[in-house]
Backbone as a chain_set.jsonl record, in Angstrom:
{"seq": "XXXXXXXXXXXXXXXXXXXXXXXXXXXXXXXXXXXXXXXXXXXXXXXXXXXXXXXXXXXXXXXXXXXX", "coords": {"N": [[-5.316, 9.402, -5.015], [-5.489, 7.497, -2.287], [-8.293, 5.973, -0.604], [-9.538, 5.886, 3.432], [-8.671, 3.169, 4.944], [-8.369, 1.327, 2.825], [-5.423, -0.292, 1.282], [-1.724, -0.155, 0.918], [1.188, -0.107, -0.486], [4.827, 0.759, 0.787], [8.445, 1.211, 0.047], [10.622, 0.143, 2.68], [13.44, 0.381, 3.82], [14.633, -1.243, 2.144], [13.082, -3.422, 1.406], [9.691, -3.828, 0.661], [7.059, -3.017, 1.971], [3.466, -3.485, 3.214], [1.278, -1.339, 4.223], [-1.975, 0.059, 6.121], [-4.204, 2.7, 5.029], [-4.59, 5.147, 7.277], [-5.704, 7.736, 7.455], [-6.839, 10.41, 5.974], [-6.574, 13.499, 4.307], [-7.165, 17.016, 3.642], [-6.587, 20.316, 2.532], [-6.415, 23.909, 1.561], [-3.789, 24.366, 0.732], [-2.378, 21.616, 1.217], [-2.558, 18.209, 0.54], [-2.896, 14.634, 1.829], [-1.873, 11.761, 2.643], [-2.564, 9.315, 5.909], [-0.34, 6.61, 6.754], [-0.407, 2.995, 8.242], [1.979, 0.658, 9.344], [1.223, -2.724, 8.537], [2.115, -5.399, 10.101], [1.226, -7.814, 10.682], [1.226, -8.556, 7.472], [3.434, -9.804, 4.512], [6.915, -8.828, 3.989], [8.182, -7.832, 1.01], [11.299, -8.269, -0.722], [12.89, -5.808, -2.539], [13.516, -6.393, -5.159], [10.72, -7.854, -5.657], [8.464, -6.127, -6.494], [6.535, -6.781, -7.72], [5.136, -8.603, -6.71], [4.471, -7.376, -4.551], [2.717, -5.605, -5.174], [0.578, -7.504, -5.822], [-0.351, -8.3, -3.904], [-1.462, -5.939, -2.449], [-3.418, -5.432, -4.449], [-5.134, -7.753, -4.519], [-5.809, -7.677, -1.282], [-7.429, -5.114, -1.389], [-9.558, -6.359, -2.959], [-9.318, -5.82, -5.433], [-9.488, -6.472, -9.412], [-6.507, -8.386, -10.375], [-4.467, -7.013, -13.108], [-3.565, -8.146, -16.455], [-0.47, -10.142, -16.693], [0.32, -9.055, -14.599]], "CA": [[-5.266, 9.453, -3.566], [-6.106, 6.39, -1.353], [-9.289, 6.232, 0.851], [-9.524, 5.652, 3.891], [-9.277, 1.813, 4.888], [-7.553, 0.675, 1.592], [-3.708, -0.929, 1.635], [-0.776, 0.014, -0.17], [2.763, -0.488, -0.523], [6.077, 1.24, 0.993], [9.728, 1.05, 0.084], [11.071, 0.4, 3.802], [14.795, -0.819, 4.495], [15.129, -2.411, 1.134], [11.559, -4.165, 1.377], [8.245, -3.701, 0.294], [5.611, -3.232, 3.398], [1.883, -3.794, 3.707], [0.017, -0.363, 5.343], [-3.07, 0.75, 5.895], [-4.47, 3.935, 5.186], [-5.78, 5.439, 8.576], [-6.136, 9.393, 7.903], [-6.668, 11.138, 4.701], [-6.535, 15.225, 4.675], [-6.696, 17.847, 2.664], [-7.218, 21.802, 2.839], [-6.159, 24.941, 0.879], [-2.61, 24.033, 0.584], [-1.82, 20.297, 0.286], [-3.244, 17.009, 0.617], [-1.797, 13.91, 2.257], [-3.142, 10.741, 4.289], [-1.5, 8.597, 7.21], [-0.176, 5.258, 7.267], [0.26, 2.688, 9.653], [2.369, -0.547, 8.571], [0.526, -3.865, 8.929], [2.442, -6.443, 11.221], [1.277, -9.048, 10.191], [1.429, -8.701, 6.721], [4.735, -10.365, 4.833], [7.435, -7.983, 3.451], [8.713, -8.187, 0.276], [12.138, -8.112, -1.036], [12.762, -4.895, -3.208], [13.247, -7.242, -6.614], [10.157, -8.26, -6.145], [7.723, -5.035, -6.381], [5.34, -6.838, -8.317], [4.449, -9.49, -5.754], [3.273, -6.476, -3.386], [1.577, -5.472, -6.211], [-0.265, -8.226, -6.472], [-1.093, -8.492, -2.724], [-2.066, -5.197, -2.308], [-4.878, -5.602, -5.06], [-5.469, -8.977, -3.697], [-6.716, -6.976, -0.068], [-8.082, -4.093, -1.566], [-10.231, -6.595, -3.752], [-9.322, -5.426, -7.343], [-9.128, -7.121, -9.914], [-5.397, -8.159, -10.768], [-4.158, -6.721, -13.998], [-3.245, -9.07, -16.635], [0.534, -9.788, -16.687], [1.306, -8.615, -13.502]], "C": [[-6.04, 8.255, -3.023], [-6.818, 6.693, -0.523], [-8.589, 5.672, 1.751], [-9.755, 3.936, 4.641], [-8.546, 0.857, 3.402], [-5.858, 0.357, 2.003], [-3.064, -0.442, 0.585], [-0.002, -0.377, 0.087], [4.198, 0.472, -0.52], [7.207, 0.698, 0.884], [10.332, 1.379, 1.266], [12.497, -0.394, 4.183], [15.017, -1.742, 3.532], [13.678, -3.513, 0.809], [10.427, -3.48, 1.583], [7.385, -4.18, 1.591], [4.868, -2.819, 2.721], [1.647, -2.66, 4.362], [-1.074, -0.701, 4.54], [-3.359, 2.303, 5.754], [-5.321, 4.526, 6.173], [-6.18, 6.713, 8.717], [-5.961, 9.477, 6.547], [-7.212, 12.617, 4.945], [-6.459, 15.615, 3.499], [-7.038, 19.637, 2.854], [-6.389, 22.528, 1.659], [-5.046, 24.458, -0.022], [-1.883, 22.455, 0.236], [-2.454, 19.478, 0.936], [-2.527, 15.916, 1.271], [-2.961, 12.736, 2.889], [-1.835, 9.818, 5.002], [-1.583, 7.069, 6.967], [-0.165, 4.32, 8.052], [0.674, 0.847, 8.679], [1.576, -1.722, 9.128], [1.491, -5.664, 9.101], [2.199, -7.863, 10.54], [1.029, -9.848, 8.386], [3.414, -9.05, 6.241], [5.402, -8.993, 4.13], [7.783, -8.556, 2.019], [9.927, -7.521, -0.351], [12.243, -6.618, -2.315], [12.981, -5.223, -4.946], [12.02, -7.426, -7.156], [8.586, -7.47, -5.394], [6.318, -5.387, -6.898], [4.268, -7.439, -7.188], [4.142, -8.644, -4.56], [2.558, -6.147, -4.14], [0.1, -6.302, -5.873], [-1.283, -8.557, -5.191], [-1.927, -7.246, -2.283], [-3.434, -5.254, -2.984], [-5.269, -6.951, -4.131], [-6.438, -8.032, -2.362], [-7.277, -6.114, -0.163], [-9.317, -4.822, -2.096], [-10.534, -6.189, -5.275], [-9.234, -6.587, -8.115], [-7.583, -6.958, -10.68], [-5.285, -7.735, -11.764], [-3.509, -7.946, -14.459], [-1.583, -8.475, -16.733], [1.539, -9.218, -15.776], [2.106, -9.414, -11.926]], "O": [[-7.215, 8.096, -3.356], [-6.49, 7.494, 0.352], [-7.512, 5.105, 1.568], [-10.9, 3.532, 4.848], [-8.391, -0.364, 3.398], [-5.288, 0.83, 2.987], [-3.585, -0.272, -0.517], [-0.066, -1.191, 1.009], [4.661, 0.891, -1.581], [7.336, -0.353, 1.512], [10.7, 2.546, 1.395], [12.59, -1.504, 4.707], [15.479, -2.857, 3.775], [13.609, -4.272, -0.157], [10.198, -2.687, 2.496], [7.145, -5.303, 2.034], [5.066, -2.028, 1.798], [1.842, -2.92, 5.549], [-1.319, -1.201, 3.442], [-2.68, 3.085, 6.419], [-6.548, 4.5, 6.08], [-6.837, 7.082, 9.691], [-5.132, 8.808, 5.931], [-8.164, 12.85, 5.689], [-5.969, 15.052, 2.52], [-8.037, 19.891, 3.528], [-5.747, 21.837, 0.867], [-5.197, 24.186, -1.213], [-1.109, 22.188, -0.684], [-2.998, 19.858, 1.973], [-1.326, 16.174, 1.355], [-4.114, 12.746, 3.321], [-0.644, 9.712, 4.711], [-2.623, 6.411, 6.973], [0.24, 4.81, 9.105], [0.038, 0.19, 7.855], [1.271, -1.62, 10.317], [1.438, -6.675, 8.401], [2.957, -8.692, 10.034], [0.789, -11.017, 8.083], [4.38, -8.804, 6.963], [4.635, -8.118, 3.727], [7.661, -9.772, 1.873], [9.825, -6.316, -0.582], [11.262, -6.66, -3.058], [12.657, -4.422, -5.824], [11.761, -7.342, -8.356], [7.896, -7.818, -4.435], [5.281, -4.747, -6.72], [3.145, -7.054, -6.862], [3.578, -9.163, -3.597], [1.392, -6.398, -3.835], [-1.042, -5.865, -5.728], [-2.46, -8.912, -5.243], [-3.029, -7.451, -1.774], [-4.471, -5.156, -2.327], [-5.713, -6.823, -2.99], [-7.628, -7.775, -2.539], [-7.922, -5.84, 0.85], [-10.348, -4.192, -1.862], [-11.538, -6.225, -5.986], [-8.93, -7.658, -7.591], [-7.273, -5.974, -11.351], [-6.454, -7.855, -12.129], [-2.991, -8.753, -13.687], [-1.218, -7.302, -16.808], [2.743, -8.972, -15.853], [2.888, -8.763, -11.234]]}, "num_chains": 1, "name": "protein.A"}
């Protein structure tokens, strides 16, 4: 589960978007957190899943994995 404040990556319309994570929940029953897409991040083509990959770590500050 993604904190709050961290980026990921959605399959939207054939391309890979940039959110943020702006709500994370959870209670009895199920868990979940809220998105919001980030504008001015670029999209990427659905071929090329890695290269959000690679941006997402990139803004989270991970370190990339080798090979990816």
């Amino acid at each position: 589960m993604p904190k709050k404040g961290q980026y990921v990556f959605r399959l939207k319309r054939g391309y890979w978007r940039i959110c943020i994570v702006t709500e994370v929940f959870s209670n009895d029953t199920c868990s979940g957190y809220g998105i919001k897409t980030c504008d001015n991040e670029p999209s990427f083509p659905y071929a090329d899943r890695n290269g959000a990959v690679r941006r997402v770590y990139d803004l989270n500050g991970w370190k990339i994995p080798k090979g990816l």
